[in-house]
C-alpha positions as CSV (number, residue, x, y, z in Angstrom):
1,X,-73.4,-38.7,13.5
2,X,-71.5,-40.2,11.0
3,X,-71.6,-36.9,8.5
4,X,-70.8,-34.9,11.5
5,X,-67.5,-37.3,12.4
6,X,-66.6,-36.4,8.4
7,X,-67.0,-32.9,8.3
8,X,-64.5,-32.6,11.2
9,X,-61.7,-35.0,9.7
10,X,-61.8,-32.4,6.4
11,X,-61.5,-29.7,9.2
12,X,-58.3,-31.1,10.3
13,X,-56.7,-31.9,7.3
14,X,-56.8,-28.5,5.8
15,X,-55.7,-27.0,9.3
16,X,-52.7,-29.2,9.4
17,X,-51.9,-28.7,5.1
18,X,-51.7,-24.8,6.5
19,X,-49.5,-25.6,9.2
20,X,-47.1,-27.3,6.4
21,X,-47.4,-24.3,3.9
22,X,-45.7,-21.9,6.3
23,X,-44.4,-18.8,4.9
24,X,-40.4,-18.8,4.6
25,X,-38.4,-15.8,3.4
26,X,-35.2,-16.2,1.0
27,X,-32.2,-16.1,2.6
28,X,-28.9,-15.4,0.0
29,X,-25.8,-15.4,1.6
30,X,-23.1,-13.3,-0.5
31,X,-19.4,-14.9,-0.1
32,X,-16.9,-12.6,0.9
33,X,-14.9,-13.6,-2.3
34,X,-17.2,-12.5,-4.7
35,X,-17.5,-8.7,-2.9
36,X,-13.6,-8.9,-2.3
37,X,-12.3,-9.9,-6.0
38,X,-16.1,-8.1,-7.4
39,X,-16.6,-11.7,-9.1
40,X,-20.1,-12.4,-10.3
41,X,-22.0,-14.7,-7.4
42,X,-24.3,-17.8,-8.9
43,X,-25.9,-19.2,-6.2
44,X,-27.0,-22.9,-6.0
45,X,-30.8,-23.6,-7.2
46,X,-32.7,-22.4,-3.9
47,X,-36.4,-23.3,-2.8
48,X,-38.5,-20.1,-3.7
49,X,-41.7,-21.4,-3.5
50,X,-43.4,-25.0,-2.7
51,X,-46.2,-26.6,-5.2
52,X,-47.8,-29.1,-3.3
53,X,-50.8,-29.7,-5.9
54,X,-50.7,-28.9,-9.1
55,X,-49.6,-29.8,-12.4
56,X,-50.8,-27.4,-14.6
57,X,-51.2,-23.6,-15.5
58,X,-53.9,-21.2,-14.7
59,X,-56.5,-20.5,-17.7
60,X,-58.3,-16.9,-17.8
61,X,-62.0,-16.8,-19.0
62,X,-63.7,-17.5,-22.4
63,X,-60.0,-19.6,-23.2
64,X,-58.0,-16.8,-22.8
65,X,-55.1,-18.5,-22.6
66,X,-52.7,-19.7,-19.6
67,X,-51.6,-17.2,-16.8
68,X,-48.3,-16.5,-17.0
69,X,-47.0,-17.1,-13.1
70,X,-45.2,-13.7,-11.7
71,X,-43.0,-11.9,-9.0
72,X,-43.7,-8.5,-8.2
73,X,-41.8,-6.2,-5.3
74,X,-43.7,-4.9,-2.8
75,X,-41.4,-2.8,-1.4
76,X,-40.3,-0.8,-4.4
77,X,-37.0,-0.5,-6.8
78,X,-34.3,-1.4,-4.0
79,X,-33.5,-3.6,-1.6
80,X,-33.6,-1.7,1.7
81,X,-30.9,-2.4,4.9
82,X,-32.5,-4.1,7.4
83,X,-30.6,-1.9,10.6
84,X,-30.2,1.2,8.3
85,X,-31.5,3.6,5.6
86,X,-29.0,1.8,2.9
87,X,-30.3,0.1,0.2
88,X,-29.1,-1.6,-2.8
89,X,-30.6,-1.3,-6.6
90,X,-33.4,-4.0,-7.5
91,X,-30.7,-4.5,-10.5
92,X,-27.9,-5.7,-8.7
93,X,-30.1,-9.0,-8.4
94,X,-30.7,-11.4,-10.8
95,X,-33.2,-14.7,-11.2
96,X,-34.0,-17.1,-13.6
97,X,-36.3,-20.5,-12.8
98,X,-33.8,-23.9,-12.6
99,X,-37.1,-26.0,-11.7
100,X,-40.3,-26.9,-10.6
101,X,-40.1,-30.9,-8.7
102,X,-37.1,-31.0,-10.3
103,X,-37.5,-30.3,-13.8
104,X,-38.4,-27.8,-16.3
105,X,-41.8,-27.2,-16.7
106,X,-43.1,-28.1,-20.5
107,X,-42.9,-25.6,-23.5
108,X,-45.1,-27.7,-25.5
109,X,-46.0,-25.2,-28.3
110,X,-44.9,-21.7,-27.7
111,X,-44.0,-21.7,-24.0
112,X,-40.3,-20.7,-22.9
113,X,-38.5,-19.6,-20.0
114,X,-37.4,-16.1,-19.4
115,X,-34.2,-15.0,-19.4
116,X,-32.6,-13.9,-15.9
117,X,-33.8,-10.6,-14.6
118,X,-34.1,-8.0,-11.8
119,X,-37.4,-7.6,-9.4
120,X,-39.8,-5.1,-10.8
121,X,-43.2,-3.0,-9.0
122,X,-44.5,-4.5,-12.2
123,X,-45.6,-8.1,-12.7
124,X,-42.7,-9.9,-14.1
125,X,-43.1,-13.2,-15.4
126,X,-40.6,-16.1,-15.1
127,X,-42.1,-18.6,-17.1
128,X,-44.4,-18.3,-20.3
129,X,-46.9,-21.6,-20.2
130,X,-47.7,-22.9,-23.5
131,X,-50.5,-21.2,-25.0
132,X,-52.8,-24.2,-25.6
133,X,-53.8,-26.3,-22.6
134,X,-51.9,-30.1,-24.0
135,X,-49.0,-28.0,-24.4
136,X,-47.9,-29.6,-20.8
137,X,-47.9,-28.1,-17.3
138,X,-45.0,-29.1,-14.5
139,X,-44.5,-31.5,-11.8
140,X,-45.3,-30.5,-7.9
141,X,-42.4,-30.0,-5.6
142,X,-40.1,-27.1,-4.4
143,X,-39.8,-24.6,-7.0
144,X,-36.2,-23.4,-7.4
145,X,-34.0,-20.3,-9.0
146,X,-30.9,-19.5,-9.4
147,X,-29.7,-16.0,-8.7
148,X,-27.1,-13.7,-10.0
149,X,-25.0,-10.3,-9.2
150,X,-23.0,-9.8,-11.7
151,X,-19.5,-8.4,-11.6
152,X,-20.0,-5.0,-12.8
153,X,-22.9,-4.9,-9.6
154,X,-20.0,-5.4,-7.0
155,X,-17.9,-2.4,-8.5
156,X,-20.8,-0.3,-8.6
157,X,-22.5,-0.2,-5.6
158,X,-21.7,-0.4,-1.9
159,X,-22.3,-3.6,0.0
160,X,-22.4,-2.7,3.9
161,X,-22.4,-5.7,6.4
162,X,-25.7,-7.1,7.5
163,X,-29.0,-8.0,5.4
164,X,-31.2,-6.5,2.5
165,X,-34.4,-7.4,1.9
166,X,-37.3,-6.6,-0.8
167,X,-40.9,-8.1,-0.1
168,X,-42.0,-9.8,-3.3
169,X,-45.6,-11.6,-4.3
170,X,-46.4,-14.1,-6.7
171,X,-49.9,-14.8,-8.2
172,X,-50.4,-18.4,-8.1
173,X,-52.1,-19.1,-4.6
174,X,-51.5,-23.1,-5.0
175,X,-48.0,-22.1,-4.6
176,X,-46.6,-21.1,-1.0
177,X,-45.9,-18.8,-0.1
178,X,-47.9,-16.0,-1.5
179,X,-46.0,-13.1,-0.3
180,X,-42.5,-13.6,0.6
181,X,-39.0,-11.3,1.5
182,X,-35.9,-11.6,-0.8
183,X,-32.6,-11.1,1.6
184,X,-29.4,-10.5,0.5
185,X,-27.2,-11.6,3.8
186,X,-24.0,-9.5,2.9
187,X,-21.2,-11.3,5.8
188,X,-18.8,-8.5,7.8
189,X,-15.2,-8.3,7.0
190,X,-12.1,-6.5,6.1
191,X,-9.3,-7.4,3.6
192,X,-6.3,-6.4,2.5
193,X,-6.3,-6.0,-1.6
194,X,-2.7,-5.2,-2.1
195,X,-0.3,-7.5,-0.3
196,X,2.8,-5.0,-0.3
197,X,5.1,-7.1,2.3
198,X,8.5,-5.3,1.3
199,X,9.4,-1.7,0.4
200,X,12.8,-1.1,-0.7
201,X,14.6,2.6,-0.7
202,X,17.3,3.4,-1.7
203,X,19.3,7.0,-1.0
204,X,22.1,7.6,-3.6
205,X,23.1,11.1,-3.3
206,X,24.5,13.4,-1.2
207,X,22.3,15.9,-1.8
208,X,19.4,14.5,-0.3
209,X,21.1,15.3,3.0
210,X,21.3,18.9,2.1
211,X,18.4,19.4,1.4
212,X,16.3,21.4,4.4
213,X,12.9,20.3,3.5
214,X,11.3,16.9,4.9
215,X,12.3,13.1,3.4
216,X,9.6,11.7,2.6
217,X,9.6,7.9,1.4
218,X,6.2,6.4,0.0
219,X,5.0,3.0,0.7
220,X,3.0,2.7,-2.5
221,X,-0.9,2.1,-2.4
222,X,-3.0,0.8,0.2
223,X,-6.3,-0.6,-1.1
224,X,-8.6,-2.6,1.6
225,X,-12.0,-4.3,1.0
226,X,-14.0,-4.2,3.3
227,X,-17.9,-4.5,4.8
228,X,-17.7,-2.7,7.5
229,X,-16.2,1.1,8.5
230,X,-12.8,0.9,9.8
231,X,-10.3,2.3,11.2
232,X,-6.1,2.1,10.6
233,X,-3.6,1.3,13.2
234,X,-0.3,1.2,12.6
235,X,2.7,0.3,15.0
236,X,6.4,-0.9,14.4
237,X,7.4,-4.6,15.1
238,X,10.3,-3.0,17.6
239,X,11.4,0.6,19.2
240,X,14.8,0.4,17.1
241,X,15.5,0.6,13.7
242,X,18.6,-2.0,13.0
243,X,21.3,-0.9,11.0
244,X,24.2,-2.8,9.2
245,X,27.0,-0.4,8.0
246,X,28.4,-1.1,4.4
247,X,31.0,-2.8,6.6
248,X,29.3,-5.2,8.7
249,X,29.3,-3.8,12.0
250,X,25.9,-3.6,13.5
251,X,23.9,-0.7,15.0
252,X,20.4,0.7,16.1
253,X,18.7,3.9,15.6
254,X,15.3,5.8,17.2
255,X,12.2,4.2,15.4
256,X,10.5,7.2,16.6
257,X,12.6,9.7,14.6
258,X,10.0,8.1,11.9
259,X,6.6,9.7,11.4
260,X,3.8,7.8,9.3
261,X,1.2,9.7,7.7
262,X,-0.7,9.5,3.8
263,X,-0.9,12.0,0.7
264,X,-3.6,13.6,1.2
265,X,-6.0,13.9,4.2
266,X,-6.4,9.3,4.8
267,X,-4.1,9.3,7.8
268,X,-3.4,11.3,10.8
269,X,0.7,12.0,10.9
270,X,2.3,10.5,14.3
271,X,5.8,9.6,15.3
272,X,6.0,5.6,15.1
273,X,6.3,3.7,18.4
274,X,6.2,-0.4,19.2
275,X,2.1,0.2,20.5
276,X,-0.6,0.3,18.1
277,X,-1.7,4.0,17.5
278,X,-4.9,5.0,15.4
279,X,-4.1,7.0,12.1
280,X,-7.6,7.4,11.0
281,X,-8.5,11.1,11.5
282,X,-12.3,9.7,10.7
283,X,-13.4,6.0,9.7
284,X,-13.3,5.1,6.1
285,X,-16.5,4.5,5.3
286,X,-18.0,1.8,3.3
287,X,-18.1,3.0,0.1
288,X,-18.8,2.5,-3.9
289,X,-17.0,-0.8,-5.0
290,X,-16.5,-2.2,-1.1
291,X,-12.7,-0.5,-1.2
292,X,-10.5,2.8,0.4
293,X,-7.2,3.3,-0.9
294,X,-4.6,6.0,0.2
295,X,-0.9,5.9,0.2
296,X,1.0,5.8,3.4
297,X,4.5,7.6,3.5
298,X,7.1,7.8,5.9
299,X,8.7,11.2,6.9
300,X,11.8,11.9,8.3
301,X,12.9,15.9,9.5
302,X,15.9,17.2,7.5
303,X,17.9,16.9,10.9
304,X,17.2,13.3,11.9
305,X,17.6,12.0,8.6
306,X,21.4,13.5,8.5
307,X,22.0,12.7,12.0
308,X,20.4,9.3,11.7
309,X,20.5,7.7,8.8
310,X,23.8,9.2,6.9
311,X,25.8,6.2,7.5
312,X,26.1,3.9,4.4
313,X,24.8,0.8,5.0
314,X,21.1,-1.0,5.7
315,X,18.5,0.0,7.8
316,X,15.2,-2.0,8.6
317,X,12.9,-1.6,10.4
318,X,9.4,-3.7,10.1
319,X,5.6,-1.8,9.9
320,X,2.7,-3.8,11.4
321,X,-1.1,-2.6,10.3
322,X,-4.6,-3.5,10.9
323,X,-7.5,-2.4,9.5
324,X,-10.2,-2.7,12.0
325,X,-13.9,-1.9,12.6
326,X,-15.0,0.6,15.1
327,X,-15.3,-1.7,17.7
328,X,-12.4,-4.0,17.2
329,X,-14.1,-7.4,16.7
330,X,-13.0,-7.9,12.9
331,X,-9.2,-7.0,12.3
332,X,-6.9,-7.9,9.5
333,X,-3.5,-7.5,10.1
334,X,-0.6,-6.9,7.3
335,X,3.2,-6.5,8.0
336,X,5.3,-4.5,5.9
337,X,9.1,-4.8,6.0
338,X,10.7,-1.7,5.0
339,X,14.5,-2.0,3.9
340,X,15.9,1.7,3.3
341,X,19.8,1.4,1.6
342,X,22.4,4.2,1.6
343,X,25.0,4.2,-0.7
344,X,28.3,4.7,0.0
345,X,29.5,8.2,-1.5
346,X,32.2,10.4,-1.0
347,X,32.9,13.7,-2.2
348,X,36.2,16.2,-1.9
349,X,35.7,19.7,-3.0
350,X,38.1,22.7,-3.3
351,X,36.9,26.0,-4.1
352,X,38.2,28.2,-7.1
353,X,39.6,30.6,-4.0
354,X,42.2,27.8,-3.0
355,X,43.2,26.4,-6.0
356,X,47.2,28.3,-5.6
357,X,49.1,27.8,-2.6
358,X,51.6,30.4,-3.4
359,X,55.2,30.7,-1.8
360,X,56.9,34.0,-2.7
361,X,61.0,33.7,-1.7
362,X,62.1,37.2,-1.5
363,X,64.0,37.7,1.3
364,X,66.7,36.3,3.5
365,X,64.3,35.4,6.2
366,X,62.3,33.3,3.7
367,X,65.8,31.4,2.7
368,X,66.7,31.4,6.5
369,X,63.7,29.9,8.1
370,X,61.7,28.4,5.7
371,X,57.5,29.7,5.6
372,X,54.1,28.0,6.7
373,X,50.7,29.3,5.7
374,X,47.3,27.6,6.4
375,X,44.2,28.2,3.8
376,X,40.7,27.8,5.6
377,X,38.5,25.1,4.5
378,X,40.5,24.5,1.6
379,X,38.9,21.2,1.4
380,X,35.4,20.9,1.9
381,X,35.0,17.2,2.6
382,X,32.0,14.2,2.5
383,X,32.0,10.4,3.2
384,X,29.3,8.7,4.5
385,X,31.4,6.0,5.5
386,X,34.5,5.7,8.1
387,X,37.3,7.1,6.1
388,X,40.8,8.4,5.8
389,X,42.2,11.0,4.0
390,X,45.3,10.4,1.8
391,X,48.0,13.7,0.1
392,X,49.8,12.5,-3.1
393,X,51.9,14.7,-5.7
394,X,51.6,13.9,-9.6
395,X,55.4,13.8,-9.5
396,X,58.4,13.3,-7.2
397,X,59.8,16.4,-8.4
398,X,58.6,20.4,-8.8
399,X,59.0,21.6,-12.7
400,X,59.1,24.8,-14.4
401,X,57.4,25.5,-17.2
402,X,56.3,22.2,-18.0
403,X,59.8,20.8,-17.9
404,X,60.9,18.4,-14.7
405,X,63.8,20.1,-12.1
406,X,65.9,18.5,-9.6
407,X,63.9,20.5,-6.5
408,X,62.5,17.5,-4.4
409,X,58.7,17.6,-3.9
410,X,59.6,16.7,-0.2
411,X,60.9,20.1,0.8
412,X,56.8,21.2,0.9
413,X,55.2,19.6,4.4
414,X,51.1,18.9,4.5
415,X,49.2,18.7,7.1
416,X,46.2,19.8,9.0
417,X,45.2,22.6,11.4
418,X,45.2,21.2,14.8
419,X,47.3,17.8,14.3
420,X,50.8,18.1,14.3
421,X,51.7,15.9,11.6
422,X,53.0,17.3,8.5
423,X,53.9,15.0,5.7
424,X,56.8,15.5,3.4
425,X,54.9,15.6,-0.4
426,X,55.8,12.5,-2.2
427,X,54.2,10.3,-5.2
428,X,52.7,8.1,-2.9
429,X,49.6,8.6,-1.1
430,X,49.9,9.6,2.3
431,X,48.0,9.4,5.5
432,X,47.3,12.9,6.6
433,X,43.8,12.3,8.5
434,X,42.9,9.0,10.9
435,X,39.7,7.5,11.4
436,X,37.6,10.0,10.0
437,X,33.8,9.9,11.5
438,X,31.3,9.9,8.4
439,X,30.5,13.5,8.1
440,X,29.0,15.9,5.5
441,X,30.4,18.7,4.0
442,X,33.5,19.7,6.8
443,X,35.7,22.3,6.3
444,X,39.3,21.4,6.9
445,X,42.3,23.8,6.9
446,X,45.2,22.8,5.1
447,X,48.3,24.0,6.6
448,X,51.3,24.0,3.9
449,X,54.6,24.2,5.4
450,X,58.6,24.6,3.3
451,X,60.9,24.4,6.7
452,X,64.1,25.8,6.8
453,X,66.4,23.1,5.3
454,X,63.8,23.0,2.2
455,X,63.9,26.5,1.7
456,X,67.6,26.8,1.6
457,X,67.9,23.9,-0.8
458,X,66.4,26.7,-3.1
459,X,69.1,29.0,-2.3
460,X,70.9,29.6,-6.0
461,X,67.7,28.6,-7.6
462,X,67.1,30.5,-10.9
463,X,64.6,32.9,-9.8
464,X,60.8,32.0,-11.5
465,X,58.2,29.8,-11.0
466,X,58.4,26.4,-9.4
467,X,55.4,24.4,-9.3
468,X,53.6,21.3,-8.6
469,X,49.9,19.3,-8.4
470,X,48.9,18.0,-4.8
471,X,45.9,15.4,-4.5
472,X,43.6,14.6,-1.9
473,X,41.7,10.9,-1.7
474,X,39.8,9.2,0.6
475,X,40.2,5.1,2.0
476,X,37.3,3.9,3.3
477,X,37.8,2.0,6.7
């Protein structure tokens, strides 16, 4: 009875040491940092395998020296998605022993530890025991590793959201488990890489409002990490763009006379509004290196852009975007503040073809009642500010031949068709045209007037030619 109440008690002790041995996979979670800035990830030393009972190495047969301890995959060269067909290179992980019960095992004579490397179909040892048996052996305990991916693994390969596992086996059965999974726990996210908050543009010519074709304004690159597919909205903060004229006085304009769009095929081209809209003709993908870049642009039609942002002054207008997967749960949100300056220019042009005003005195009538004649869009005018236009003479007085005369620059009248004012043509600037709206490229007609009592001042004139240089400025108001 006794031998039978003995047997039993070994019974339950190795039933219960099973029980304790349990299998347990190795979980590494990848920080988000690492796969965001591709920064090589060292984890801390993490429990592999459990050595409960021994202290020293295997030997083979007839002293054939010590068995070298070994990991071998199970599952082939690659780590294989656990939801998916993706996998991931057996390279991109890396392993090295940090301990067995806490210390190194001996080296004694000849032994060493392996340097770090990748899981292998083929036995790969990480640690060589000494080749004689006092060389030493190691102390019982958890066995621990560290593990690597390296930099150059991040910008190489494509790391999608959830876990990767290999099945690996070792060849010591006193250590547990036998036959464990490797799992590379890869965490969901997107990020923004480049942090472009403001975009300043500035319009400096005239000629960008003449031109037909489409304005368009780039916002530079876009680069996003991310884990996950994802999708690009993109809204503005308000329905108005505001506007500051180059002198102070506020004003709004259509945000929706904006369209936003990419180079390329990245974004889907849509009229901006104050509601989220998605720009993604497709999902970017997850994808080599864990980032999509595009550029983003702004367009604006050859007709809003002169009717609507011709003024001089500031106009801003903020961009809000989010990068978010398919199903909206993980978002990351970036505001852009775009700051688009025109600068105030002004331009007065008078074709070749109205260069001369010419006044031919030749008959009584001239002398008698004086003569008027208008030249159509004489003056071909631009301001893209409130303005007014100013007529000045380089002298007080006409000359001949270089040489001043006594005939007053006043007896020839300026003004323009449709007013009624006409301004006797002195050295000093004078007002000819009031509150002028900003405009591009109008056509005025000069009207040039020498009434009756100017033309008879010239009666008893030597007969040639009189003449005299007008000007035309603009004041901005």
């Amino acid at each position: 009875m006794k031998k039978m109440r003995d047997f039993l008690i070994i019974i339950f002790t190795v039933f219960c040491g099973s029980y304790i041995m349990k299998a347990q996979d190795v979980f590494l979670t990848i920080p988000e940092n690492n796969i965001f800035n591709r920064t090589e990830f060292t984890s801390v030393p993490t429990r592999v395998m459990t050595n409960a009972n021994r202290t020293n190495w295997d030997y083979g047969f007839f002293l054939l020296g010590p068995i070298a301890p070994t990991f071998t995959s199970l599952s082939g060269q690659t780590f294989t998605h656990t939801s998916s067909a993706f996998t991931l290179p057996s390279s991109t992980l890396l392993w090295q022993l940090e301990s067995m019960g806490g210390q190194l095992p001996a080296t004694g004579i000849s032994g060493f530890l392996p340097g770090f490397q990748s899981f292998s179909t083929s036995p790969l040892k990480w640690f060589e025991p000494p080749t004689i048996s006092f060389g030493g052996g190691f102390s019982r305990g958890n066995i621990n590793f560290i593990f690597k991916i390296p930099a150059a693994q991040f910008a190489a390969n494509t790391y999608r959201a959830g876990n990767y596992s290999m099945d690996i086996t070792q060849n010591y059965n006193d250590f547990t488990p036998r036959n464990f999974k490797t799992i590379l726990v890869i965490p969901s996210f997107t990020r923004w890489v480049t942090t472009s908050l403001t975009k300043y543009i500035e319009v400096s010519s005239l000629n960008d409002y003449r031109n037909t074709g489409t304005r368009v304004f780039s916002l530079d690159n876009t680069e996003i990490a991310h884990t996950v597919d994802f999708n690009f909205w993109a809204k503005a903060a308000s329905t108005n763009v505001q506007f500051t004229s180059s002198k102070g006085v506020p004003g709004t304009r259509s945000i929706a006379s904006i369209k936003l769009g990419s180079s390329g095929s990245a974004l889907t081209t849509k009229a901006l509004s104050a509601s989220f809209q998605n720009f993604s003709p497709a999902n970017f993908s997850v994808g080599a290196g864990n980032r999509s870049s595009f550029i983003p642009e702004l367009y604006i039609s050859s007709e809003d852009f002169k009717n609507n942002f011709f003024e001089a002054g500031i106009y801003t207008f903020e961009l809000n975007f989010n990068a978010a997967n398919t199903d909206n749960s993980i978002n990351s949100f970036q505001n852009t503040a775009v700051q688009l300056k025109v600068v105030p220019r002004s331009e007065i042009t008078i074709p070749s073809s109205g260069r001369n005003v010419n006044f031919n005195f030749n008959t009584a009538a001239h002398y008698t009642n004086g003569q008027s004649q208008i030249i159509a869009n004489q003056i071909l005018l631009s301001n893209n500010e409130s303005f007014e236009l100013y007529v000045k003479s380089d002298e007080n007085y006409f000359k001949k031949g270089g040489l001043q005369t006594d005939i007053n620059s006043n007896i020839l009248q300026i003004g323009l068709d449709g007013s009624s004012l006409d301004i006797p043509l002195s050295k000093t600037p004078q007002k000819i045209l009031f509150n002028g709206a900003p405009v591009l490229d109008r056509g005025l007609n000069v009207r040039y007037t020498i009434p009756s009592a100017g033309a008879q001042s010239l009666v008893g004139k030597e007969n040639t030619t009189y003449a005299i240089n007008v000007y035309y400025s603009f004041t901005a108001i």
